[in-house]
C-alpha positions as CSV (number, residue, x, y, z in Angstrom):
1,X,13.5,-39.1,-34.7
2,X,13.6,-42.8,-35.1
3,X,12.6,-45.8,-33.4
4,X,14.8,-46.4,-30.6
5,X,15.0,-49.8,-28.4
6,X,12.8,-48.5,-25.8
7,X,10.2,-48.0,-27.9
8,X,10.5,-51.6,-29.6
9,X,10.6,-52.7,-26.0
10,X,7.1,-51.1,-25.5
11,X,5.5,-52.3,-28.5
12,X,6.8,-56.1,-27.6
13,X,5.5,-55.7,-23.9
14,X,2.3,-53.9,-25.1
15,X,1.0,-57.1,-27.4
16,X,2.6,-59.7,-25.2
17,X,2.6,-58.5,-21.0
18,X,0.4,-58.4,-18.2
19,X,0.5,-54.7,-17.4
20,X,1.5,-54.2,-13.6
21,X,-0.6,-52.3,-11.3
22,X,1.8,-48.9,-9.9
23,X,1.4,-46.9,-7.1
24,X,3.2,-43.9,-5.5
25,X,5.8,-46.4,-3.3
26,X,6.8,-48.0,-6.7
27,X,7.0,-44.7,-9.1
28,X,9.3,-42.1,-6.4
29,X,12.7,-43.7,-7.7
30,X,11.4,-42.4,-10.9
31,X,9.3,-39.6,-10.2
32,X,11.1,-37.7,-7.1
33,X,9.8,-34.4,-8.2
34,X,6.0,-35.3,-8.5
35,X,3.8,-34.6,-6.1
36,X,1.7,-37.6,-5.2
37,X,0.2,-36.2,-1.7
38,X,-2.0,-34.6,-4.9
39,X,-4.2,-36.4,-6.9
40,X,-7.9,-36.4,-8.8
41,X,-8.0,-40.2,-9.5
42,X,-7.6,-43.5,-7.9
43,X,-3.7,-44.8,-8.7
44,X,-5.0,-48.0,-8.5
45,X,-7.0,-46.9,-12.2
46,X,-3.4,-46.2,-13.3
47,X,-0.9,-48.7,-15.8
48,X,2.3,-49.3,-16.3
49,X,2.4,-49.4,-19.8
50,X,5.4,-51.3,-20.6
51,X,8.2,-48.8,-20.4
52,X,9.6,-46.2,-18.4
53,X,9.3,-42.3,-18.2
54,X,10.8,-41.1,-21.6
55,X,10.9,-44.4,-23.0
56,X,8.8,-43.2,-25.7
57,X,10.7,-40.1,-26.5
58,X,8.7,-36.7,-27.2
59,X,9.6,-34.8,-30.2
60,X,11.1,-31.2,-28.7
61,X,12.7,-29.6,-31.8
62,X,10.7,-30.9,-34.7
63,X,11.6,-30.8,-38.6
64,X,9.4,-29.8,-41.3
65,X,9.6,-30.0,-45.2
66,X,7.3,-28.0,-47.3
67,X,4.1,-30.4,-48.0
68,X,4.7,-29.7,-51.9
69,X,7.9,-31.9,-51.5
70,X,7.1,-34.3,-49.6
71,X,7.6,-37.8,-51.5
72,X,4.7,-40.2,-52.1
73,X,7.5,-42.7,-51.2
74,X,7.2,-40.9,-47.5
75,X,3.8,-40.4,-47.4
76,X,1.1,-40.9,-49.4
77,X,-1.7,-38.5,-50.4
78,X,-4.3,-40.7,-47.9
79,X,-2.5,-41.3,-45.2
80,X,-3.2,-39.2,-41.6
81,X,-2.2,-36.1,-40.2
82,X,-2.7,-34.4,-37.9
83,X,-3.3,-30.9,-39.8
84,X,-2.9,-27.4,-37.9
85,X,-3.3,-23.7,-38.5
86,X,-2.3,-21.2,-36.1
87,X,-2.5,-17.5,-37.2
88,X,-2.0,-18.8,-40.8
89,X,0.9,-21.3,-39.6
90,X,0.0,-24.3,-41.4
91,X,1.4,-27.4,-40.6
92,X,1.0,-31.3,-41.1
93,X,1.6,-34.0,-38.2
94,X,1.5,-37.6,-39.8
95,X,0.2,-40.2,-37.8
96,X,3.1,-42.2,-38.8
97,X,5.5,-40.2,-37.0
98,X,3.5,-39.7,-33.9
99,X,2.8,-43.2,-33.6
100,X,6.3,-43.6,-32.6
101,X,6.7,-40.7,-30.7
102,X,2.9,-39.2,-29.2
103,X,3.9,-36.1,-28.5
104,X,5.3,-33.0,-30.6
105,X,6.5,-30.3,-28.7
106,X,6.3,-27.1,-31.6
107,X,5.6,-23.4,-31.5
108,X,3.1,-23.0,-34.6
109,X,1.9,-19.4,-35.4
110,X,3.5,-17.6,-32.0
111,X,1.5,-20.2,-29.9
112,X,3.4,-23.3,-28.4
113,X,1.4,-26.4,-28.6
114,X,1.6,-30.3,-27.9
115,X,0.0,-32.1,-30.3
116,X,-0.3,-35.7,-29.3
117,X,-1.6,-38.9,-30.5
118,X,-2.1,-41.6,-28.4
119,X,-2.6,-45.1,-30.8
120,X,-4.4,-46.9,-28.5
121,X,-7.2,-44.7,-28.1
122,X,-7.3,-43.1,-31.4
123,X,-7.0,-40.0,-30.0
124,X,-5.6,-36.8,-31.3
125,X,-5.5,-33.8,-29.4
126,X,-3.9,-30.1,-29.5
127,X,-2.9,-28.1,-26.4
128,X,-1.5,-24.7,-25.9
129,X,1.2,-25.1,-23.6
130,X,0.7,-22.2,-21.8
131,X,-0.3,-22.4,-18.2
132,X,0.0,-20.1,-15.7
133,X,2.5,-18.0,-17.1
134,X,4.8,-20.5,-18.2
135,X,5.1,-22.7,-20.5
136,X,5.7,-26.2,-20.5
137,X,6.9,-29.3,-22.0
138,X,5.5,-32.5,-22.4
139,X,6.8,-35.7,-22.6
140,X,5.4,-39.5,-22.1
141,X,5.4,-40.8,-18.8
142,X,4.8,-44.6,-19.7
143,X,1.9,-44.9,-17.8
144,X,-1.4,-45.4,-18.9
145,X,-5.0,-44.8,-17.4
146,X,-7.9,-46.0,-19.1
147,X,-5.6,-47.2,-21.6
148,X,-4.6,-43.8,-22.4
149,X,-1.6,-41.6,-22.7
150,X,-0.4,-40.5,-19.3
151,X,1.6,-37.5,-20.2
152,X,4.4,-35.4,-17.6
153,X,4.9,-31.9,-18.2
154,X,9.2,-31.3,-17.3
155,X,8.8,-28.1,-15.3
156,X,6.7,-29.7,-12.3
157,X,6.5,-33.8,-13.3
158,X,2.7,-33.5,-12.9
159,X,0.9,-35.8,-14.9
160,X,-1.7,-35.3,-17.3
161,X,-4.4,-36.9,-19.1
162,X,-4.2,-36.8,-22.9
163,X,-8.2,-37.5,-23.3
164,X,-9.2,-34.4,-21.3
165,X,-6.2,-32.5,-21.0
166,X,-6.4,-32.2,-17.3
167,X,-3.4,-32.9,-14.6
168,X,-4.9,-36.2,-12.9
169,X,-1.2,-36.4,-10.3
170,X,0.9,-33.6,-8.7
171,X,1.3,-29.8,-8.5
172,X,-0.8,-29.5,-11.1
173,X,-4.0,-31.5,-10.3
174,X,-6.8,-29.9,-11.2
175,X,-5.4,-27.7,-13.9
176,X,-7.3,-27.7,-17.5
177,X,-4.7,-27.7,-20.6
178,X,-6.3,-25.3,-23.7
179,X,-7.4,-27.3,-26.7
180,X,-7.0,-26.2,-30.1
181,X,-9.4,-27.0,-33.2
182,X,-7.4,-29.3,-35.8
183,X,-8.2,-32.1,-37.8
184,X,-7.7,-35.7,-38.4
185,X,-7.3,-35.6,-42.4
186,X,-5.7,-36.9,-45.5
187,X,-2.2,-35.4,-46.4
188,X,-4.2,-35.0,-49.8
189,X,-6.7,-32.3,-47.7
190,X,-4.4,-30.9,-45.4
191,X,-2.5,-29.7,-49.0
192,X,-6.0,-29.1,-50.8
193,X,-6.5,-26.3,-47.9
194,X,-3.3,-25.5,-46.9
195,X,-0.6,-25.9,-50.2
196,X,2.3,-23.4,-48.7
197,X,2.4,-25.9,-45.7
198,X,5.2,-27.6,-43.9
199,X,4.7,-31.4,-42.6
200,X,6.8,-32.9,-39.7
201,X,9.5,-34.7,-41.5
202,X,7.9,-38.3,-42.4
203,X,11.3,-40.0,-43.9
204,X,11.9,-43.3,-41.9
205,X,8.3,-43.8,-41.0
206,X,4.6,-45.1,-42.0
207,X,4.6,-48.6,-40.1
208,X,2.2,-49.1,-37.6
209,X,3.6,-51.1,-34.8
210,X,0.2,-51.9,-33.5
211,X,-0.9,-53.5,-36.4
212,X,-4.7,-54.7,-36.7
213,X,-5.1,-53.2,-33.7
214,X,-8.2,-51.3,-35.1
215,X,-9.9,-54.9,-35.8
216,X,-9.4,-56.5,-32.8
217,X,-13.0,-56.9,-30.6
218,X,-11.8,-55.2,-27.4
219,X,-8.8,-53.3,-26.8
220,X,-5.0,-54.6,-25.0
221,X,-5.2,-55.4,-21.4
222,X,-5.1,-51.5,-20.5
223,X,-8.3,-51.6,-20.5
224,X,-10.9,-53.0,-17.5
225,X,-13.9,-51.9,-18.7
226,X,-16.5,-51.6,-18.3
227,X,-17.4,-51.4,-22.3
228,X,-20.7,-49.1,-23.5
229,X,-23.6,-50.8,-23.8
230,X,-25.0,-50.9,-28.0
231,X,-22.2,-50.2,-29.6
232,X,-19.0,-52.1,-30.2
233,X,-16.2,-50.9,-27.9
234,X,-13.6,-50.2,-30.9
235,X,-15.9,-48.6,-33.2
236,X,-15.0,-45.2,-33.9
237,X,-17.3,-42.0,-32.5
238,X,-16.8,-38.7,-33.1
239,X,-16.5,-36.6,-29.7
240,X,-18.0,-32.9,-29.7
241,X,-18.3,-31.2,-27.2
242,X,-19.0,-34.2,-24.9
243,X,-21.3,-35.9,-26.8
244,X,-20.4,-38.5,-29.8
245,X,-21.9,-39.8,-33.0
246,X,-20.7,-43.2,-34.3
247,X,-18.2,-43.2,-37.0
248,X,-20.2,-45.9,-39.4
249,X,-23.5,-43.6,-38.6
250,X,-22.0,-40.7,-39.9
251,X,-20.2,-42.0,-42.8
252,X,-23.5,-43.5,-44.1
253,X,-25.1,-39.9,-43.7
254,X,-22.5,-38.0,-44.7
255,X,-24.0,-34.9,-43.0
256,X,-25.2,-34.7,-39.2
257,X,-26.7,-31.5,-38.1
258,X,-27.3,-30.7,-34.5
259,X,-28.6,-27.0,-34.4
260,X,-25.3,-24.7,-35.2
261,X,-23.0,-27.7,-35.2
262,X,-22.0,-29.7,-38.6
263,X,-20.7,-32.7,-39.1
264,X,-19.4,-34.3,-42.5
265,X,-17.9,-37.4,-44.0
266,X,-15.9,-37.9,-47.2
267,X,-13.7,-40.9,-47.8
268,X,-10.1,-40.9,-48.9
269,X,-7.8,-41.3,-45.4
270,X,-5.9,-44.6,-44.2
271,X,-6.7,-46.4,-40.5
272,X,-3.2,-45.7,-38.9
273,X,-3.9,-48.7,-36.8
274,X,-4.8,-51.2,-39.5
275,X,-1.9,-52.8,-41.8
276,X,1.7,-52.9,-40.4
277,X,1.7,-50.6,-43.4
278,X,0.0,-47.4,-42.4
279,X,-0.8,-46.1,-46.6
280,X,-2.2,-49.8,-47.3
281,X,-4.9,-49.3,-44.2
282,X,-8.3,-49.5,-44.6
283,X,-10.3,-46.2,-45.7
284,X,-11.7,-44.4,-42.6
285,X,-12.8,-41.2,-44.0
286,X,-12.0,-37.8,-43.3
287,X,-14.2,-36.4,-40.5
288,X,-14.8,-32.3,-40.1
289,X,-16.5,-30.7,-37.5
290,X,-17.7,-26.7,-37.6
291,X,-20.2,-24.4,-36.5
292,X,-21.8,-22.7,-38.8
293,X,-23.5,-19.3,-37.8
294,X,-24.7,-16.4,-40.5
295,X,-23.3,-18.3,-43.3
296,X,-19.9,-18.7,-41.5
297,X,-18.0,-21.5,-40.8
298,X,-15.3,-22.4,-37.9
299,X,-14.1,-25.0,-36.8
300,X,-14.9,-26.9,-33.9
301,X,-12.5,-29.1,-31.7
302,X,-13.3,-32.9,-32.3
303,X,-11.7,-35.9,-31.7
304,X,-12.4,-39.0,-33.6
305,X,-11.9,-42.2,-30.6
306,X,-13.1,-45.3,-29.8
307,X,-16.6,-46.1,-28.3
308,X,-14.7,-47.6,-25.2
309,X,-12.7,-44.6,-25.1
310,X,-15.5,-42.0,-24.6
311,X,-17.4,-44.6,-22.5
312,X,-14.5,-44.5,-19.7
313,X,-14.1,-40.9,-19.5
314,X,-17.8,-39.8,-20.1
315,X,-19.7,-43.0,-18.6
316,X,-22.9,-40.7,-18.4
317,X,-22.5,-39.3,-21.9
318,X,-24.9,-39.9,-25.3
319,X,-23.7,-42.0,-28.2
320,X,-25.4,-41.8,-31.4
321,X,-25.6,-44.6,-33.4
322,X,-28.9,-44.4,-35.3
């Protein structure tokens, strides 16, 4: 699962190119099994990000190690992961791995899920790849549309939008992916709550080829705007049910409640997209999201983004940041 020259090719073009704009005349060569006479978007809001279909390979047959032998030398106790529990199936995603690759295919607990990361949005999302009686497989198309990840499913080429988990191009257009409650946490608390895990084998990883990414004032070229108005456009918010709550709001509180729904803070997990090493980054905090009804607790699907992020793909939608 390592770094191969494609991907080095992206990260050069990413911090260095002009992004060019695509349309369907340029992308058949490529894509002659997509259907372009069907779309939900404008192709002219859709990137080339730099390299081609596949040139960020997806992980398809991923390898775990048990999180109790997993070496602080491969990952430490605050860096990120992605952690998952499917019908007691527990298992760890660092974003060290997926920063390379966005996109694990995996079956966890009976249920086959992507989980995919896309670094320059900060956003990390779960999908049940069932649809319609089949299931599919995802891999990265290269594109990019509101400077997220464009993802292609193999059985039908449609494209898909990581952020919503909709198909934006093809067959597919229209259709809704299934999104799974994880959480964005420390290796430290995916083991606290889950020590019989397994983690996505982290040897040969933990840089973070967009480095300082997180502290830049806007984001790459991806992005045209427009930004949100009051809050910076890469501060981190907390999306929930499509509304957010600023990152620094929250971790000054500690606690937000809105009726059922609980949010909470604790410190202790790396920025992925800080230092070129990810277990020297900055502390973010650990972010958990759950509803809590009777004196029961469950968790809620969140995704913790930036402010320019949710602006784009909810320019009507409620930020709090106070």
């Amino acid at each position: 699962m390592g770094m191969g020259r494609a991907t080095l090719a992206f990260c050069a073009v990413a911090f260095l190119a002009t992004p060019a704009w695509a349309n369907p005349q340029m992308w058949a060569a490529t894509w002659p099994n997509t259907d372009f006479s069907k779309s939900s978007v404008d192709f002219d809001e859709i990137l080339w990000g730099g390299v081609p279909k596949d040139g960020i390979r997806s992980i398809e047959n991923p390898r775990f190690v048990a999180a109790s032998e997993v070496k602080a030398t491969d990952l430490t106790e605050t860096e990120p992961v992605i952690g998952l529990i499917v019908n007691g199936d527990a298992r760890a995603y660092p974003l060290g791995v997926l920063t390379r690759h966005e996109i694990a295919n995996d079956v966890v607990g009976g249920v086959p899920v992507a989980v995919t990361y896309c670094p320059l949005c900060n956003s990390a999302v779960v999908f049940d790849r069932r649809v319609e009686g089949r299931i599919l497989e995802f891999g990265v198309s290269g594109n990019l549309r509101n400077s997220d990840l464009v993802m292609y499913d193999r059985q039908t080429e449609s494209w898909w939008q990581q952020f919503l988990g909709e198909a934006i191009v093809g067959e597919m257009t229209g259709t809704q992916l299934t999104m799974i409650p994880a959480r964005l946490e420390s290796f430290a608390n995916f083991k606290e709550r889950a020590p019989d895990g397994k983690v996505l084998d982290p040897r040969g990883y933990g840089v973070n080829p967009y480095a300082r990414y997180d502290s830049r004032d806007e984001p790459y070229q991806f992005f045209a705007g427009p930004f949100p108005e009051g809050i910076e456009p890469m501060v981190r918010v907390v999306v929930v049910e499509g509304e957010a709550w600023s990152l620094p709001l929250l971790s000054e509180k500690g606690e937000i409640r809105q009726d059922d729904l609980v949010l909470t803070w604790t410190p202790g997990q790396n920025s992925a997209l800080d230092t070129r090493r990810i277990a020297e980054g900055r502390d973010v905090g650990n972010v958990i999201v759950q509803r809590v009804k009777d004196g029961q607790a469950e968790d809620v699907r969140y995704d913790v983004t930036f402010a320019f992020v949710y602006h784009a793909f909810h320019p009507d939608g409620v930020i709090h940041s106070r």
